[in-house]
N, C-alpha and C positions, 0 to 999 in steps of 0.2 A: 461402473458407469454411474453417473449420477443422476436421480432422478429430480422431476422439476423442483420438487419441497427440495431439495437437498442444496440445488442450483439457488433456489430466491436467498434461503438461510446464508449461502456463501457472497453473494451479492449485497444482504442485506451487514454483514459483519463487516465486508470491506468498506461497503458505502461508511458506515458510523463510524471505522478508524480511519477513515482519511476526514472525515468532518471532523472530528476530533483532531488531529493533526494540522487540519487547514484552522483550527480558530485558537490552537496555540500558536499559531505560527501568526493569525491577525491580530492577536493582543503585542507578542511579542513584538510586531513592529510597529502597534500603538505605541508602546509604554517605551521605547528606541526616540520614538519623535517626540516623550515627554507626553503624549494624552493616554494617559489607561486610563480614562472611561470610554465609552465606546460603546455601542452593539455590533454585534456581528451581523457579518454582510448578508443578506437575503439569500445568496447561493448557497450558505452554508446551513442555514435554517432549515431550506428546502429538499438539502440533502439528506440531512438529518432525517428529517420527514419522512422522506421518500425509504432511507435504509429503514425505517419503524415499520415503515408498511409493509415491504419485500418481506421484515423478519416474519411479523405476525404471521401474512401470507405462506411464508415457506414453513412455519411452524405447523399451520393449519394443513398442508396439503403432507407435510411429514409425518401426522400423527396417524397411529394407528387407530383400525375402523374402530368405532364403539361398540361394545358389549350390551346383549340386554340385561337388565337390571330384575325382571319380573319374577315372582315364584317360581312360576310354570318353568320359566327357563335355568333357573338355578335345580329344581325339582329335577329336570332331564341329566343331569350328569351325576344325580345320585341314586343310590339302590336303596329299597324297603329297610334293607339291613345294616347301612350307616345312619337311616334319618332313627330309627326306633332300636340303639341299643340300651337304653336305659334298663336299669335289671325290675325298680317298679314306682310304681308309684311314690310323687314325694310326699312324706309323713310330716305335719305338721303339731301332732300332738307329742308334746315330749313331758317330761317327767319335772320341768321346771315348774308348777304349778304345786306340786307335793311340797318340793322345796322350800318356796316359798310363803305358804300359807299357814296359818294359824293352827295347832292343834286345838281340835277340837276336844271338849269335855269326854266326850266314850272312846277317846282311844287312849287320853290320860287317866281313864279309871282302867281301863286294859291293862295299863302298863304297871300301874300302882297294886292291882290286885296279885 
């Protein structure tokens, strides 16, 4: 069974392939009579219109509810023991400072002696 989002969506699909089909069909008998310029007739504008709006509408009432977005509620579907497996703290001092720096005078008579 269809429900109403599901009914406006199918409403709104036919509505815009038959506006489409009606204004290839009103150029093609412009351009028959020799005028392809032209606008398209009001009926078909309005149809068009009308299937935009149905879609939107059936889109809207199609969609499923929204989620909360909050901590709190992200928080409730996990345990102490997914949020905190880290093994420890992150280390920021590393060894690239030895690396890189200058020897110093007492550790190159260290090495010399």
């Amino acid at each position: 069974m269809l429900s109403l989002g599901q009914f406006f969506l199918l409403l709104a699909t036919l509505s815009i392939l038959h506006a489409a089909y009606s204004s290839y069909e009103h150029l093609s008998h412009l351009k028959a009579l020799g005028r392809p310029e032209g606008s398209l007739p009001r009926s078909i504008v309005i149809e068009t219109l009308v299937g935009m709006v149905l879609g939107i509408l059936g889109a809207s009432l199609n969609a499923p509810q929204l989620k909360e977005i909050t901590w709190a509620s992200e928080m409730r579907k996990h345990t102490i023991d997914e949020i905190d497996s880290r093994l420890s703290f992150a280390n920021f001092v590393t060894r690239g400072r030895n690396i890189l720096s200058q020897p110093s005078d007492k550790s190159s008579k260290k090495t010399n002696s």
